[in-house]
N, C-alpha and C positions, 0 to 999 in steps of 0.2 A: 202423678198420673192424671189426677182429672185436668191439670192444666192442659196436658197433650192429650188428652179427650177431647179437650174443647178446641184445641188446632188443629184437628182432624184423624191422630194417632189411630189406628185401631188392632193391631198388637205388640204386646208388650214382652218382652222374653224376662222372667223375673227370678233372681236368683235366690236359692237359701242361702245360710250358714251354712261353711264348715263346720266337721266336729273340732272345736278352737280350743278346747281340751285337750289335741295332739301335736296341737303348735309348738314347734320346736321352743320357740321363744315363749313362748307362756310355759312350757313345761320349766325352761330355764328360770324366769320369774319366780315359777311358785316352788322352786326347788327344793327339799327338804319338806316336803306337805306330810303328813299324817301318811301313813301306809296303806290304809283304809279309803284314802279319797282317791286311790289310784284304780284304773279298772285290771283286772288279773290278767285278762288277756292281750288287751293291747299296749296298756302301759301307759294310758291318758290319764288327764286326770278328769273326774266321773263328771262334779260338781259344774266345771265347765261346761263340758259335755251336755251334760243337761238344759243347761242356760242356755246352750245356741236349737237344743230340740225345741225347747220352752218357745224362743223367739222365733223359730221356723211357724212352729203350732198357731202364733199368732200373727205373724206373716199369712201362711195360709188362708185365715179367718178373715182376716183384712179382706185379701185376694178374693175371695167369695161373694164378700160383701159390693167393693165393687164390681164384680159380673152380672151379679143379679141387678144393680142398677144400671147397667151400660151392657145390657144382651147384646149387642150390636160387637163389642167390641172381643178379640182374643189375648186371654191371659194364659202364658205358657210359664208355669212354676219348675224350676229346675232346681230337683233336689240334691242339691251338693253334697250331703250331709249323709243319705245312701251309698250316692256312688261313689262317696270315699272311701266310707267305713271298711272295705275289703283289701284295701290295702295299708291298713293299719294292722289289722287282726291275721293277713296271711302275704306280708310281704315279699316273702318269698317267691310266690305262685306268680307275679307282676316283675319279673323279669331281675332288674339289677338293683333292685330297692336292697339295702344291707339291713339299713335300719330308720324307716322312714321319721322318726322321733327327735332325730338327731342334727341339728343345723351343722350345717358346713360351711 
């Protein structure tokens, strides 16, 4: 970012994490995990889950960091990781999701 600071950028549209916990393919990977590392309601697994809030949390931090040094410029944080979580936890309610868990 600071290089396109210094070329004149002045917003940036910056993405988080998915919850990578509900990747079909990571669910496949870690298949067989402990029963306990799984969340009840949606069926991710936690520990991931965690690890991509962790690295949003310091994403975000980052993000802060450079605004306050470049007031001049816009930082627009898109949190992926909200505006999925309701279609894990209620896929139904999102149209023709069967089972969004499940790679096809």
């Amino acid at each position: 970012m600071q290089e396109l600071i210094e070329l004149g950028a002045v917003t940036f549209l910056v993405p988080g994490n998915f919850p990578i916990g509900c990747s079909p393919s990571l669910l496949t990977n870690f298949h067989g995990s402990e029963k306990d590392q799984y969340d009840p309601l949606t069926g991710c697994l936690t520990w991931l889950n965690q690890f991509s809030q962790h690295h949003n949390e310091l994403l975000r931090k980052e993000l802060e960091n450079i605004q306050n040094l470049h007031p001049q410029i816009n930082i627009i944080y898109v949190d992926y990781y909200k505006a999925s979580t309701p279609f894990y936890q209620s896929p139904k309610n999102y149209g023709t999701f069967s089972d969004p868990l499940k790679q096809e």
